[in-house]
C-alpha positions, -999 to 999 in steps of 0.1 A, spaced: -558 -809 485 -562 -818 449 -557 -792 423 -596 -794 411 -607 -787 451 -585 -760 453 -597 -742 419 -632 -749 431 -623 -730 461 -611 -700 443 -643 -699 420 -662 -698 455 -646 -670 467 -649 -651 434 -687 -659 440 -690 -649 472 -665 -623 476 -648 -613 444 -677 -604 426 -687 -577 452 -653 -559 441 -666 -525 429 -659 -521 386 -659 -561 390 -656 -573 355 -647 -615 358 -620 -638 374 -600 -662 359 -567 -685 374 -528 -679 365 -499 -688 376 -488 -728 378 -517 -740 388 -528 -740 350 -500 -761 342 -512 -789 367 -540 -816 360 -567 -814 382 -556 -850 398 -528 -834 406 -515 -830 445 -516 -795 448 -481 -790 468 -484 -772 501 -462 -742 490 -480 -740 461 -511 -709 463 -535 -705 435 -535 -673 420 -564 -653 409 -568 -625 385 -596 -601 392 -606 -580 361 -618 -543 371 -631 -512 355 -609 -485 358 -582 -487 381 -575 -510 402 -580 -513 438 -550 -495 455 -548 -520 482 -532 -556 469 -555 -584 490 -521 -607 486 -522 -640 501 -548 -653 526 -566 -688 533 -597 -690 521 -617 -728 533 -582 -750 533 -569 -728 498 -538 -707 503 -555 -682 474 -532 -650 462 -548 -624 448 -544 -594 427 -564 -570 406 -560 -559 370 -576 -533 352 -594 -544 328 -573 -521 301 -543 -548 305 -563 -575 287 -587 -550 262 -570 -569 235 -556 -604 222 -530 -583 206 -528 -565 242 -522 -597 261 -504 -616 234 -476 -593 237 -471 -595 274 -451 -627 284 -467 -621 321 -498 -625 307 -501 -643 278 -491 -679 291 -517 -674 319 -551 -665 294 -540 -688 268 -540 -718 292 -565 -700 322 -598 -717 343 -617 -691 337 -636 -683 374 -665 -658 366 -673 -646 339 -703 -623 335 -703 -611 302 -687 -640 280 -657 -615 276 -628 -633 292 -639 -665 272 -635 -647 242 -603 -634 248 -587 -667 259 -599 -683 223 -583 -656 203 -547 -657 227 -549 -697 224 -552 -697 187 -519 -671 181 -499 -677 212 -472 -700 196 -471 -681 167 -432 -673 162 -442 -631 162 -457 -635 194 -433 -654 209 -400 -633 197 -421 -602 206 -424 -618 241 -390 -633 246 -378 -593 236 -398 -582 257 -383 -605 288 -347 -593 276 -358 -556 285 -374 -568 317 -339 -581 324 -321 -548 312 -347 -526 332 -336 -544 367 -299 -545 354 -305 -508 354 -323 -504 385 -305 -492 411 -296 -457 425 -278 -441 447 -301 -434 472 -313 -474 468 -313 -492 501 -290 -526 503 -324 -549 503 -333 -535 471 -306 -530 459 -298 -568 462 -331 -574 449 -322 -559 420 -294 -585 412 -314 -612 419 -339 -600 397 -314 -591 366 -302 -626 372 -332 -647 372 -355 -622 347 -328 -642 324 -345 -678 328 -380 -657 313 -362 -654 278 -359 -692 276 -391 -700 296 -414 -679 268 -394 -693 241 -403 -728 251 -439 -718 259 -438 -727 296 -450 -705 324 -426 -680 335 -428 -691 368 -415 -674 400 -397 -695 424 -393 -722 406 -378 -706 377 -347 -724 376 -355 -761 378 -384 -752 353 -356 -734 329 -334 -768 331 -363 -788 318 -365 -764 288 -327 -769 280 -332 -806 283 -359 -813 264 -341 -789 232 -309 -813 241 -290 -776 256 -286 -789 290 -249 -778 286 -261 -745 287 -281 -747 325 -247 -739 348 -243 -708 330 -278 -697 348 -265 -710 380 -227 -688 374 -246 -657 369 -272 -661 398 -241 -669 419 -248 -707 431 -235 -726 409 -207 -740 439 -236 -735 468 -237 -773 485 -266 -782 498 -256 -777 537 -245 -746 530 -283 -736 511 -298 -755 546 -279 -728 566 -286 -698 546 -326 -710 549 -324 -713 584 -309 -676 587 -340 -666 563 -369 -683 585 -356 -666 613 -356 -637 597 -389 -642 582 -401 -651 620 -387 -620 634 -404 -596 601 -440 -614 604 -441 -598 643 -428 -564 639 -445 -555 605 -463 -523 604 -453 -506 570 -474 -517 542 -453 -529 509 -463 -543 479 -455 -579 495 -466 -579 527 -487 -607 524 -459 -629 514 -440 -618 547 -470 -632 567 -484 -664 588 -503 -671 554 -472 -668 533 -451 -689 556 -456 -720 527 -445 -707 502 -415 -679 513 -404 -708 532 -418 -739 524 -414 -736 488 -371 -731 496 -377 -761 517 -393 -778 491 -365 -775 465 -337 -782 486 -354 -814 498 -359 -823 461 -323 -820 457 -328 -786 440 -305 -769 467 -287 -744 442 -322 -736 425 -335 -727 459 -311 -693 467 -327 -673 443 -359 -678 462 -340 -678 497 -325 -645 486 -358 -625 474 -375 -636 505 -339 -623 528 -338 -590 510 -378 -584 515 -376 -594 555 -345 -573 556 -366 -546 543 -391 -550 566 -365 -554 595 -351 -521 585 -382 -503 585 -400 -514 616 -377 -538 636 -356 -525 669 -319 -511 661 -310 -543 680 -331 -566 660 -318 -550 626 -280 -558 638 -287 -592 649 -296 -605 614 -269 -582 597 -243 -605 594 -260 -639 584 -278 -615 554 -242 -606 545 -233 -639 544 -255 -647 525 -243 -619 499 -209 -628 500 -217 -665 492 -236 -657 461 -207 -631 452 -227 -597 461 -216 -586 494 -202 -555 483 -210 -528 458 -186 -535 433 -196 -566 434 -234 -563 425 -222 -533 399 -204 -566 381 -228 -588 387 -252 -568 369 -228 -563 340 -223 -598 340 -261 -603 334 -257 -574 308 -233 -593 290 -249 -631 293 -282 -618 281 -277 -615 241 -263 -657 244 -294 -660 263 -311 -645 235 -291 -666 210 -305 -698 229 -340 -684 227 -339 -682 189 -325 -718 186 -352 -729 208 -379 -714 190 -364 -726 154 -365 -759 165 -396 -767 186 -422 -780 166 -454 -762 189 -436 -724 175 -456 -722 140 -457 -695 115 
């Protein structure tokens, strides 16, 4: 499916579906998709996300990802506070890359095309973009400091992964590129090359923990991961925030999209993703799987810890103050970035 079809898709469910969503206010597209042409191939692990503005609060229930007419769609609601503002947005990294480049779906009351002219026109201002790249360096503190003691080993690994790979962010918002999700790591590589800091990538890899992961190794660790998935997608029964990731409709990307990078020779870049997606089936697993079913996958998910150097507790506690310690050189790169690029203006 091309990325124009797919878009067109999501503007018909908006029509026909979205637009029925009590408080609904307009729809718009973020995520990667905006950073595609619409010739483009979408890729199969690829979904299309869409943003449904609300008045008031949001919808409690998170609609996730579904198919929707060939379109793997994902999406979530947002109060319609969140945006009330171009200073509001432009000083949210999570949104502001999203409504300055956004297809804008629905759009009843001229609103949303507004308020993507005004966060186009100061989105690679330098204030915006320090303020941003701060603000991703407390995103990274925030899951540094996560975890508890009464934190369960799936999120408490998730936490790690998370301190990690919040890190790439920093560099992604100075460069003004999407701070994308799975693909976080091949997209922060491309932001080191093009500002001639390539020499600076393995450090990402070192504190993520696969910097030596070979690629049969990565295969292996997948492998435990769809089983895993398999196994979660059957016994489900607690809702969680990503539920519909761990489902028949987010088979393509949890899985796919690993399968994706490691094909493209992206092997190392693929564990973070492999990772996430172990710790949330193991969560699932431990909430609604048989006792026998949660001791079957227990050692390949420790193996998978121990190969990205946080099987134990001490070993996440200096992970995590590894992260706490790489982030200000992060920072530093961020600043050089930004000083350099000729699309950061004053």
């Amino acid at each position: 499916m091309r990325v124009r079809e797919a878009k067109e898709r999501a503007r018909q469910w908006v029509r026909e579906t979205g637009a029925l969503t009590a408080g609904f206010q307009g729809a718009y597209l973020a995520g990667s998709v905006n950073w595609m042409q619409d010739d483009d191939e979408l890729p199969a692990s690829s979904d299309v996300d869409v943003m449904v503005v609300v008045r008031g609060d949001a919808p409690a229930a998170k609609l996730g990802k579904f198919i929707f007419r060939g379109a793997l769609l994902e999406v979530s609601y947002l109060p319609k506070t969140r945006i009330a503002s171009a200073r509001t947005v432009l000083d949210d990294y999570h949104l502001a890359a999203g409504i300055s480049t956004t297809t804008i779906l629905l759009d009843p009351s001229g609103d949303l095309a507004a308020l993507q002219l005004q966060v186009a026109r100061d989105y690679a201002k330098r204030d915006w973009v320090r303020r941003r790249c701060d603000q991703a360096g407390q995103n990274v503190l925030r899951w540094v400091e996560a975890s508890g003691p009464e934190t369960s080993l799936h999120d408490r690994v998730t936490h790690c992964l998370f301190a990690a790979g919040v890190t790439t962010h920093v560099l992604l918002v100075a460069g003004l590129r999407n701070p994308t999700v799975r693909d976080r790591y091949s997209a922060v590589r491309e932001v080191l090359r093009d500002h001639g800091r390539l020499d600076f990538y393995e450090s990402f890899l070192r504190v993520l923990g696969a910097s030596e992961m070979d690629r049969k190794r990565a295969t292996a660790h997948l492998q435990t991961v769809r089983e895993m998935f398999d196994a979660a997608v059957l016994v489900m029964e607690t809702p969680f925030p990503f539920a519909a990731d761990i489902s028949e409709a987010g088979r393509p990307a949890a899985i796919g999209g690993s399968e994706a990078l490691i094909a493209s020779g992206n092997h190392r870049e693929a564990l973070f993703w492999i990772a996430a997606t172990a710790a949330r089936c193991r969560g699932v697993l431990e909430r609604d799987a048989s006792r026998e079913d949660r001791a079957r996958f227990d050692p390949p998910f420790r193996a998978l810890l121990d190969d990205l150097g946080i099987g134990s507790e001490s070993d996440r506690r200096a992970r995590r103050e590894e992260v706490r310690a790489f982030l200000p050189r992060v920072q530093d790169v961020a600043e050089a970035i930004m000083t350099a690029s000729p699309d950061v203006s004053d």
